[in-house]
N, C-alpha and C positions, 0 to 999 in steps of 0.2 A: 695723630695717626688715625683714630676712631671717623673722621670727620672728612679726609681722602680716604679712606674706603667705604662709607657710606657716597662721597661724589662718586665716586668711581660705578658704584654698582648701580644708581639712579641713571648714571650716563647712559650703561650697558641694558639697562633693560628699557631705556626712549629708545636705543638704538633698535635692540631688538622690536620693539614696536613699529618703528617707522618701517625696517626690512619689511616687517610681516604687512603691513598698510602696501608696501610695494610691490610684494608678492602676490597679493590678494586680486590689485588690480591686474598685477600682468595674468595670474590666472582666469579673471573673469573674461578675458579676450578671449581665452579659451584656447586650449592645444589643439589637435584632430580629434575630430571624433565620426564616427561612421554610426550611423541609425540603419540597422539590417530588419528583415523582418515584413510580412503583411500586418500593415497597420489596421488589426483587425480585433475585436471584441473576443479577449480567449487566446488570441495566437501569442506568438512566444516575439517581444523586441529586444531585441540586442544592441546594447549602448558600446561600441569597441575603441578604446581612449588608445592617444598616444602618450605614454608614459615613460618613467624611466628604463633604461635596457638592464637586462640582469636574466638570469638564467634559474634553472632547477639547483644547478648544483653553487652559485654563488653565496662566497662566502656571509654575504650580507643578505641573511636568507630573505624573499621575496613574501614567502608566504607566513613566517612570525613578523618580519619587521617594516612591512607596509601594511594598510588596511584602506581599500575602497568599498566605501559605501552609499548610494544613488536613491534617495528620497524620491519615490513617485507622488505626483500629488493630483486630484482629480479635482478639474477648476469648480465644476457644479458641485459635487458635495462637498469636496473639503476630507475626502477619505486618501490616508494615505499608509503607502507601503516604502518600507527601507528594507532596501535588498542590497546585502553583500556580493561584493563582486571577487571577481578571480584575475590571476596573471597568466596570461593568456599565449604564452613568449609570441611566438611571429604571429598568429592571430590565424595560421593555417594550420597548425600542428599533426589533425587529421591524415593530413595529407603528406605533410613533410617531416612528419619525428621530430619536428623543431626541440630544442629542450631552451632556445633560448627567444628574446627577441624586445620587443616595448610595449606589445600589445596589452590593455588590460580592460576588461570584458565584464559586463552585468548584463542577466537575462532577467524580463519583466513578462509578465501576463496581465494585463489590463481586464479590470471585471466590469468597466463603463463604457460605454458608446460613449465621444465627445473630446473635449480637450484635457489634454492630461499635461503637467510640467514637469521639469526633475533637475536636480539638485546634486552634484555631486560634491562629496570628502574624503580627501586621500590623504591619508594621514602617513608619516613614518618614525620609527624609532623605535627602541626594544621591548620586542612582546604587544605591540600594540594593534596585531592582528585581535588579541584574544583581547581587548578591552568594552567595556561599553560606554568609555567616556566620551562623550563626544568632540572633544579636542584633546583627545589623548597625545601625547606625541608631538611632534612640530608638523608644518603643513609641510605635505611630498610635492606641493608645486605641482607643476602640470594641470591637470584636472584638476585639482582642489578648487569648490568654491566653484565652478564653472556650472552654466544651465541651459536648460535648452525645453523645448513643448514638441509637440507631436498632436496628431487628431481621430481618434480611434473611431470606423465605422463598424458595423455586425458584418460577423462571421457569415463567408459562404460558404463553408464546410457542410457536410452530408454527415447521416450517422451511418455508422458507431463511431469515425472520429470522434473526440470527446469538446476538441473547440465549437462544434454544433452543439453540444451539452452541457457544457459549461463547468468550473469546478467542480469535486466532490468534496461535501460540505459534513462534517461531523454538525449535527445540529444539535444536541443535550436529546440525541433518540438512539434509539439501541438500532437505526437504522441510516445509512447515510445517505447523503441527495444533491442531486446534480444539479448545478446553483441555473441553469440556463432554461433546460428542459424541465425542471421541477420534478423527474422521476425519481423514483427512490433502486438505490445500485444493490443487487445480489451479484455476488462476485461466483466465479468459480473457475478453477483455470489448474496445473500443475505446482505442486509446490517441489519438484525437482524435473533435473537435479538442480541441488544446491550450488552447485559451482558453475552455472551457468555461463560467467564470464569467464570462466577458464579456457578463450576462445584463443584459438592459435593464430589468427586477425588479425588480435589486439597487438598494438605494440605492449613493451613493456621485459623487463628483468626474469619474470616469473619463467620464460620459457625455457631457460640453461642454467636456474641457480638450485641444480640439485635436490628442489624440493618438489617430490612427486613429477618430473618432468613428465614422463609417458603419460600421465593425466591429462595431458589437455586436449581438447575438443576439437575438433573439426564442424560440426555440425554437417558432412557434406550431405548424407540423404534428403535435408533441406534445400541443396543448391536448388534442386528443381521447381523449388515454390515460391521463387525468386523472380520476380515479373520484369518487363523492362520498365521504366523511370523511376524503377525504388532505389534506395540509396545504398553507395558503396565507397569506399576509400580507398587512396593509395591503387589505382586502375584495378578495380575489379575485386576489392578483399571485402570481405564481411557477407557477400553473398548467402553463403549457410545459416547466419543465425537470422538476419534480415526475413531471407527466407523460411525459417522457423517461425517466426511470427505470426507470420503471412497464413501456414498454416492452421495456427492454434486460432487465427481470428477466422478462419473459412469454416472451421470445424464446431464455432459458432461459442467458444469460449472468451473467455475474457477477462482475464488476469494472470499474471505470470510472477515467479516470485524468484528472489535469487539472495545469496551474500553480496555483499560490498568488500568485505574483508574476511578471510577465514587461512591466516596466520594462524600455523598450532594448529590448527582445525584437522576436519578429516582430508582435505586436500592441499590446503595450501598455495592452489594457485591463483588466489583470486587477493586483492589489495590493491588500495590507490595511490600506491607510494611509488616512488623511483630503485625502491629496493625491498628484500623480504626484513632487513632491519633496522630502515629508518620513519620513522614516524612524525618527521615534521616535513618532510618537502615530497610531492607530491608529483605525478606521473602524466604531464600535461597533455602530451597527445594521447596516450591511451584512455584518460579521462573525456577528451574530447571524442572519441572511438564511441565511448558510452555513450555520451550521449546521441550520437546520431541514431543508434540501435533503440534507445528511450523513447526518441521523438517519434521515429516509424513506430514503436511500440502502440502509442500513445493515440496514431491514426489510425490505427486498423481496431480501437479499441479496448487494447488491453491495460488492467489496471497493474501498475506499478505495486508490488511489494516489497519493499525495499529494508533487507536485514542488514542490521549494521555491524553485527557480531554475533557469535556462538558461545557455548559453552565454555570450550577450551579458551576462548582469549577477552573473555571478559574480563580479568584483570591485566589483561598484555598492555592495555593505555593508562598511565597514571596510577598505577596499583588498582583498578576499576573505578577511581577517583575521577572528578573534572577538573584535573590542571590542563597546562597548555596542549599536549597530547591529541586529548578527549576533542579539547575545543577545537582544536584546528582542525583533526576531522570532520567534527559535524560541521564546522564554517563551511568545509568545503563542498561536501553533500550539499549544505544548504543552498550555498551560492551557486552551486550546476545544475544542481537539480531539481529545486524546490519549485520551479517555474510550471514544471510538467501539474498537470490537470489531479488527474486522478494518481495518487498513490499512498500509500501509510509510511511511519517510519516506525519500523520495529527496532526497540532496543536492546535485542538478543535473545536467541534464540536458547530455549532450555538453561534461561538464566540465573544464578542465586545460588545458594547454599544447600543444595539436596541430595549428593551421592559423596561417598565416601573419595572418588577418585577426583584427581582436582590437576589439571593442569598448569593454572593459575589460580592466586586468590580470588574466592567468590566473590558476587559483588553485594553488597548490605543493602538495607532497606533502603536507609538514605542515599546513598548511592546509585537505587533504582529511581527515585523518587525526582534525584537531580540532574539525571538524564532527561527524563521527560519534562521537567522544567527550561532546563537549556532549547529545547526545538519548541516549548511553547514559545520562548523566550525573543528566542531568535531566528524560527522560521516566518518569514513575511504573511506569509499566508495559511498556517495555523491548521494545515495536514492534523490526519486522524494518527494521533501515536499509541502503541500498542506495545506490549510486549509479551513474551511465549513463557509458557513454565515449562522446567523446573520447579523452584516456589513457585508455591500455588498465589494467585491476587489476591491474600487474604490482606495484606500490609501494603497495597495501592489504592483501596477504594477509602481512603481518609481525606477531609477536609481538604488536606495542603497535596495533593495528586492533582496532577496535570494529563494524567493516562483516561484518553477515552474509549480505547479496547483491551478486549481478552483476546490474544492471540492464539487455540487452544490446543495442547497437544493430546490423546489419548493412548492406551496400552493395549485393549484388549486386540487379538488378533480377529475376532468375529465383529467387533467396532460396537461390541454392546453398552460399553459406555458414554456414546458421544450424545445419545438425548437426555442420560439424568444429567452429565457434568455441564450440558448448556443451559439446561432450566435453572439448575443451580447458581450460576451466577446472574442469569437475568433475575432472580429473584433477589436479589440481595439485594438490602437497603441502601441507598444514594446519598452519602455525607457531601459530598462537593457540587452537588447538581449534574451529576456527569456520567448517567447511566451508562455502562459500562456496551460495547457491540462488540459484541462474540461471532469471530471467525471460528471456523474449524481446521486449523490450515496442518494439523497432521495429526488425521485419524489413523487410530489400530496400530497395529504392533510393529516395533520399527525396526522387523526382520521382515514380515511380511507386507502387509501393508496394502498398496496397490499392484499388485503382482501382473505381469501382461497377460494382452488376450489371448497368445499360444499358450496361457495355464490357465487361466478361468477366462472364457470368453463371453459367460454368461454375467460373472461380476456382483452377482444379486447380495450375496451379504453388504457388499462395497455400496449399493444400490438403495438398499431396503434399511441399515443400523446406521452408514454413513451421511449416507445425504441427504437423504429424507429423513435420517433420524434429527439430523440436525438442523432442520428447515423448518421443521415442525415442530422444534423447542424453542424458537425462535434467533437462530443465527441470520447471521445477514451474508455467509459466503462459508464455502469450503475450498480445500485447497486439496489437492493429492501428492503426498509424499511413498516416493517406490518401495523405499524400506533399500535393503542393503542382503536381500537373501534371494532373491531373483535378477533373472540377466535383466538388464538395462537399467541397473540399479540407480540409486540416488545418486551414486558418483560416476557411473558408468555412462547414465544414458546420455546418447546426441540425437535419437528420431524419436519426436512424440508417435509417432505414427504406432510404438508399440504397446499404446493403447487406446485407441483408436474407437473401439465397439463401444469400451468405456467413455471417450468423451462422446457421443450420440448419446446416453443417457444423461451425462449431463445436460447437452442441449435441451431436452424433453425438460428437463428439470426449469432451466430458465428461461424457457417459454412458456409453461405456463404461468410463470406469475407475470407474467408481459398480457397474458391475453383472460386473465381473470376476473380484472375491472374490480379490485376491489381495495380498500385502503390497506392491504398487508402489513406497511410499517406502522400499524395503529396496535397490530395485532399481538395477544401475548399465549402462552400455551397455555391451554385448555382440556388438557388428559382426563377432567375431574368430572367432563362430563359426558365422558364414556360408561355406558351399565354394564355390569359386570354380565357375562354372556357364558352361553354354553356353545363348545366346538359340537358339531353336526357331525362329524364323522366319530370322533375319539369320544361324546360326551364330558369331555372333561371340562373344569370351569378354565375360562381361560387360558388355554392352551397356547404353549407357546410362539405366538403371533401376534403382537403387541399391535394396539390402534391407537394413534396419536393424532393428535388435532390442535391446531394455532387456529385462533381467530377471534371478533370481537363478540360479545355476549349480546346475545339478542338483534345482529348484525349481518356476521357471514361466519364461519365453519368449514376452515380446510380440514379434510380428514381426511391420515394415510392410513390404509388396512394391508396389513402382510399378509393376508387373508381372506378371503367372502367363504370360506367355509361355517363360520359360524357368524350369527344374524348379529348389526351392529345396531345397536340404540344408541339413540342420543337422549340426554333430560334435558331438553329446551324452556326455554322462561314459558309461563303459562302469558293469558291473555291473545287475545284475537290476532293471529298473524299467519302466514303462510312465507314456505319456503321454497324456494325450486333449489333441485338435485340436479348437478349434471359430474359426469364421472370422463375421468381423466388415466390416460394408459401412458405410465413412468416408464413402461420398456419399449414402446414405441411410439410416443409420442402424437402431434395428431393435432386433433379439435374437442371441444369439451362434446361430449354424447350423451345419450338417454340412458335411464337405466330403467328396470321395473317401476321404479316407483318418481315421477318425473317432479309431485308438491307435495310437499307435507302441510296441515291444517294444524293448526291450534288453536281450538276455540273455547277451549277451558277460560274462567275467570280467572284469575289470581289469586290464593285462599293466604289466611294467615299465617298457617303452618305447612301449606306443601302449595309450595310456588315451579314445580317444575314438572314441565308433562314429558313422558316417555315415548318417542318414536324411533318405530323404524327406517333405514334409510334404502332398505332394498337391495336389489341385487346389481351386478353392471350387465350388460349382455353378451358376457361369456366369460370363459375362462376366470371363475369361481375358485380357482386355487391360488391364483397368480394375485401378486399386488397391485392395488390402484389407488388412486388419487381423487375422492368426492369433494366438489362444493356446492356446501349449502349456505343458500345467498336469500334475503330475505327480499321478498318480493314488494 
C-alpha cells in the first residue's frame, strides 16, 4: 500500500511539472499586451495584459488571490525595478464605472535613457496578493513568465512638470533632490482640506452611504481655472478639482496634500474601497479618477503628499497590525501610484498613543516601525516616508527605522513653536544614517490655524513664527492647515482662492531660495550667532522679535529679522574675509537689494581664545519696523 502511494504521488507531481513546462511555453507567446505611454526618460509606461475576467465583487477575490508583478530591467546598468501591478477590469474604468473586465495594468517610470526589458509574474491562489515569494501560488497563466523591451529617449517636458526634473530623491540629507535637474525641492502648498477627494466626480459608494454625505465637494469655483486640453472623464466631470490645480500651480505653489482613507475620521468620505466596510476589494474606477487628477497634479508641479490614515482609524486595518488588510492597501497605493515623481507616503496622521480619547486601538512602536518597513520594502522606487505626531519621533530614529522624515505638527496659536520644535529634531543624533527631513505640514492651533484673508489679510504671524520660523531652523517645506474655527475650514473648504494674499507670501518665500545661489541644503541653523542686542525704541534687551539664521559657517548666512529696530550683529569667524549683504523683502517679494551697509571686512587674525569678530549688518532701505530677509554670502 506504502509503495502505490508513493507511485501515485511521483506520478502526480511529473504530471504537475510537465503541465506547468506547458504552460510556461504557452505563456511565453504571450497573451495581449498593450505599451501606452511616451516612451520617455521620467514619463509614466503602462504595461495593460489581457488576463483572466473577474470583477470587484467576485467571489474569487481578484485583488487577495492573484498577484502581478513586472521586473523592469535596465540593459546598460543592470538596475532593476519590480513593480506591482493592479486589476484593471475593462482597462477604461475612468470612463465607464466598469467594476469588471480582463484588463490587468502596471505603471513604470524609467530613470534611464536607453533599452529597458521586463519580465512579467502572475501568480494565483490564496492570499498570494500579500506574499513575497516569488512563486508563491501556482502560475495565473496568461501573462506569466511573458517579456517584452522597450527604448526609452529624454524627456521633452518643460518645468515645473516634474518628468523635466526628474524624481524626488530622499538622499541620507535633511533635504530632498530632483534626480534630473539636481535641484534641491522646498515644498509649500495647502495641507487642507483634508478630504480633498471627497469630490462629487468621483465615482464610488461614499456619495449615499450615509456617512457625512452633505460633505462632499464640488470644487465649482475652480471650474474656471480649467483650461482647454486638460483632462476630464466620463464627458466633462473632474473639471473643479483639475482646475484647482491649475490654480495653486499659477499661484506659484507646489505641493498639495490629502487623505487616501479617513473611515471614522472627521469626514468619512474619502477611501479606496468599493464600500465604507470593506477592506479588501477595491474601487477600480474611482481609483483610476485619482489617478488622472495625480498625474495633472504632477504637470503643473505639485508635490504629492499622500496620508494614508488619521488618527481615528489607525487601528481600523489589522488592529493597526500588518496582516492582509494593511498589505493590500499599501499593494495598492503602491501599484497606482508609486510611479508619480514627486510625493511622500505619510503613515498617519496624529498617529500613536497620546490622548486619552481613542476611536481605535493606537498603534505601537512596532507597528510604526513596520509600516515604514513595508513601503521601503515594497515601494519600487523608495519615496521619502514620513509620519505626523501624535507620538513625538522619539521611538523612530533607531537603527532598525526605515522613516526618513518628521511630518511636523504644532499647537501654539501665534505658531511660536515651530522654530524650537524643528531645530530640535534636526539636531538629534543619526542611529540608522537617515537624518531625519522635517516638513512643517501643520503649524498652530488647530482651531485657528491659517484663518482667510477676509480675517487676517496681513497673515504676519502666519508669516514671520510659521514659515520663516521654519525655513530658518532648517525644514525643507511647510504645509497650511485651516484649523476647523474659521469658514472655509479644513473640512469645508473647496476655493483656495480664500487665501490667496497668503499664498503671494509664500511665493516670495520660494523664490528666494531659487534665486540665492547658494548651497541651502548644506545649511544648518545658526541662532548662536546672533549678539545679544538692544531694541532702539523700548531699550530693552532683546525685545520680543527673535532673529534667526540657517546657513554654513564661514560660507553664507541667511538671516530672518522680525525687526531692524534694533541693530543686528553677527560673531563671524575671524581671519581675512569679506562679505556682501544684500536684503530680501518676505511681504513683497522682488530681487535681492542694497541695504546701508552693502560688505562686511574681517581682517582680524584668528587668536587662540577669541576666534570670532562681531559685525554689524545694517540697515535695509526702508521700513525698519517691518520683517526681512538678509544674505550674507561670502565674497
Amino acid at each position: 500500500m506504502l509503495k502505490i502511494t508513493l507511485m501515485h504521488y511521483w506520478f502526480f507531481a511529473i504530471s504537475c511539472l510537465m503541465i506547468s513546462f506547458s504552460t510556461q511555453a504557452k505563456t511565453n507567446a504571450g497573451t495581449a499586451v498593450d505599451l501606452d505611454g511616451e516612451l520617455q526618460k521620467w514619463h509614466t509606461i503602462t504595461l495593460t495584459f489581457d488576463g483572466p475576467e473577474t470583477s470587484e465583487i467576485a467571489e474569487d477575490n481578484p485583488f487577495v488571490n492573484y498577484r502581478l508583478n513586472v521586473e523592469f530591467t535596465h540593459k546598460k546598468t543592470g538596475q532593476q525595478f519590480l513593480v506591482p501591478g493592479y486589476f484593471a477590469a475593462d482597462g477604461k474604468s475612468h470612463n465607464t464605472g466598469a467594476i469588471s473586465g480582463n484588463k490587468w495594468r502596471v505603471h513604470f517610470s524609467p530613470n534611464e535613457v536607453g533599452d529597458w526589458t521586463w519580465h512579467a509574474s502572475f501568480r494565483k491562489g490564496r492570499f498570494v496578493a500579500v506574499s513575497n515569494l516569488p512563486l508563491t501560488g501556482l502560475t495565473g497563466e496568461f501573462m506569466d513568465n511573458q517579456k517584452g523591451k522597450f527604448h526609452i529617449t529624454p524627456s521633452t517636458k518643460k518645468y515645473p512638470d516634474f518628468r523635466a526634473r526628474g524624481r524626488l530623491e530622499y538622499i541620507n540629507q535633511p533635504y530632498l533632490r530632483l534626480a534630473e535637474s539636481g535641484e534641491y525641492f522646498i515644498k509649500s502648498g495647502p495641507d487642507s482640506p483634508e478630504n480633498l477627494l471627497a469630490y462629487i466626480d468621483f465615482d464610488g459608494s461614499f456619495h449615499n452611504d450615509k456617512h457625512n454625505d452633505d460633505s462632499i465637494k464640488t470644487w465649482k469655483d475652480h471650474e474656471k481655472d480649467w483650461q482647454k486640453g486638460d483632462p476630464s472623464w466620463q464627458k466633462g466631470k473632474g473639471k473643479g478639482l483639475i482646475g484647482a490645480f491649475n490654480y495653486l500651480s499659477a499661484q506659484g505653489l507646489n505641493s498639495v496634500s490629502f487623505l487616501t482613507m479617513n473611515i471614522l475620521g472627521d469626514d468619512k468620505n474619502v477611501f479606496p474601497y468599493v464600500d465604507y466596510t470593506t477592506y479588501d476589494r477595491f474601487d477600480v474606477s474611482k481609483l483610476a479618477q485619482w489617478e488622472i487628477a495625480f498625474e495633472h497634479a504632477q504637470s503643473k508641479g505639485l508635490f504629492l503628499h499622500f496620508k494614508t490614515q488619521e488618527v481615528e482609524n489607525q487601528g481600523l486595518l489589522d488592529n493597526g497590525g500588518l496582516g492582509l488588510e494593511r498589505k493590500l492597501y499599501y499593494r495598492e497605493l503602491i501599484a497606482r501610484f508609486s510611479h508619480h515623481l514627486a510625493l511622500n507616503w505619510n503613515m498617519g496622521e496624529e498617529n500613536g498613543e497620546w490622548s486619552s480619547w481613542k476611536a481605535t486601538v493606537p498603534q505601537t512602536t512596532n507597528q510604526r516601525l513596520s509600516m515604514a518597513q513595508y513601503f521601503h520594502d515594497h515601494d519600487p522606487y523608495k519615496h521619502h516616508i514620513v509620519i505626523h505626531n501624535g507620538n513625538f519621533f522619539h521611538d523612530l530614529t533607531g537603527a532598525n527605522s526605515f522613516y526618513t522624515g518628521a511630518s511636523l505638527q504644532t499647537s501654539q496659536e501665534d505658531y511660536s513653536g515651530v522654530h524650537s520644535e524643528v531645530k530640535q529634531i534636526r539636531n538629534w543624533p543619526v542611529a540608522n544614517g537617515k537624518p531625519l527631513a522635517v516638513s512643517v505640514d501643520e503649524p498652530g492651533h488647530h482651531k485657528y490655524n491659517l484663518p482667510p484673508d477676509h480675517i487676517d489679510p496681513e497673515h504676519t504671524l502666519t508669516r514671520m513664527n510659521a514659515l520663516w520660523g521654519a525655513l530658518t531652523a532648517g525644514a525643507w517645506g511647510v504645509e497650511w492647515y485651516f484649523g476647523y474655527g474659521a469658514p472655509e475650514s479644513d473640512l469645508s473648504a473647496q476655493s483656495w482662492r480664500s487665501r490667496e494674499l497668503f499664498w503671494q507670501q509664500v511665493k516670495h518665500a520660494l523664490d528666494f531660495f531659487k534665486i540665492i545661489d547658494v548651497p541651502y541644503h548644506q545649511a544648518t541653523n545658526l541662532d548662536n550667532v546672533i549678539v545679544d542686542s538692544v531694541d532702539e525704541k523700548s531699550g530693552d534687551k532683546d525685545a520680543s522679535t527673535p532673529t534667526w539664521v540657517l546657513g554654513v559657517e564661514e560660507q553664507f548666512y541667511i538671516v530672518y529679522a522680525q525687526s531692524l529696530n534694533k541693530d543686528i550683529q553677527l560673531n563671524l569667524p575671524m581671519g581675512k574675509t569679506d562679505y556682501s549683504i544684500q536684503w530680501y523683502d518676505p511681504r513683497q517679494g522682488g530681487k535681492l537689494i542694497s541695504g546701508t551697509i552693502e560688505t562686511i571686512h574681517i581682517d582680524e587674525v584668528k587668536k587662540e581664545y577669541w576666534d570670532k569678530a562681531s559685525r554689524s549688518i545694517g540697515k535695509p532701505p526702508n521700513n525698519f519696523d517691518k520683517d526681512w530677509v538678509i544674505l550674507l554670502k561670502r565674497l
